[in-house]
Structures are given as structure tokens and as C-alpha cells.
N, C-alpha and C positions, 0 to 999 in steps of 0.2 A: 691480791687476795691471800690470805694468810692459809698456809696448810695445817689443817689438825690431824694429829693421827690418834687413832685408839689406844686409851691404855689398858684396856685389856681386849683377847680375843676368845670368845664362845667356843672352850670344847666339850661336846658332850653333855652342855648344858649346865656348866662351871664355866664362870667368868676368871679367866687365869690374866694375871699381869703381864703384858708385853714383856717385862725386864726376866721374867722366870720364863720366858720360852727362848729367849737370846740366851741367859744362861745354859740352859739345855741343850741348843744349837752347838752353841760356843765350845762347851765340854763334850760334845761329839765328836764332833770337828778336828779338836786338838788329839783327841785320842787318837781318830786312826792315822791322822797324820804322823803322829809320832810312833805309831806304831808298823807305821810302812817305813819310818826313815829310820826309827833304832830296832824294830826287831825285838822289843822287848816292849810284854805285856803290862807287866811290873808300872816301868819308866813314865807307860803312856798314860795308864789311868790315874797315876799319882798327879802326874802333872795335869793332865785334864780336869782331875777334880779341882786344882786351887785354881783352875782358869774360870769353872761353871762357878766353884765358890766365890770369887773377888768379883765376876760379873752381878751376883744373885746378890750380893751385899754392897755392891757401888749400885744398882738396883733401887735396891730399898732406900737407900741414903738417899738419891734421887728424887726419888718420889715424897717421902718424910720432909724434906725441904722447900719443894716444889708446895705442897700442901700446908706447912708454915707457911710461905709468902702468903699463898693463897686468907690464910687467916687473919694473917696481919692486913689485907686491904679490907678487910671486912670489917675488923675492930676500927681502924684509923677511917674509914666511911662513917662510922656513925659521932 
């Protein structure tokens, strides 16, 4: 049996995309990690931001592609 997962989840009554909550994660994450390993505040949210950004736009890319396929079986169906 094939697993589906949700691409998006209910907050607050916004349907947010799965790929923008990993980005957010993602950029959390790397911040305080780098900011308990360098000690600089600077270093860590620099860096966490192009981790949240390259998560939030390989993301998108993702999903824009996925939903091409998707159309192309629908066109080539008929």
C-alpha cells in the first residue's frame, strides 16, 4: 500500500505547504546549532537564512514540477 503524505498542514486555519514548514524548521535548527558551536550571532542567522532559503525554493521547485507531471497525464489522457 502506497504511503501519501499531506502537502500541506492546517495552521490556524491557513493551509501552509509542508515544504515552507521544513524550511522554517530547517533555519531554526541551523541557527542555534551554529550559534552554540561559533558563538556568533552574526555567522548563525546568515547561515540559517540560505539553509531556510534553498530549502523554501528547492520547495517550490518541487512541487511546480510534481504538478507539471501531473498535467501532462491529463493532457496525454485525452
Amino acid at each position: 500500500m502506497a504511503m501519501v503524505h499531506p502537502s500541506t498542514v492546517d495552521i490556524a486555519g491557513t493551509a501552509w505547504p509542508t515544504y515552507k514548514l521544513e524550511a522554517l524548521a530547517a533555519g531554526l535548527v541551523t541557527c542555534l546549532i551554529l550559534a552554540v558551536i561559533t558563538g556568533s550571532l552574526q555567522v548563525a542567522v546568515l547561515v540559517a537564512a540560505a539553509v531556510a532559503g534553498a530549502r523554501w525554493i528547492g520547495g517550490l521547485a518541487g512541487k511546480r514540477r510534481t504538478s507539471a507531471r501531473r498535467m501532462d497525464r491529463v493532457l496525454s489522457s485525452h
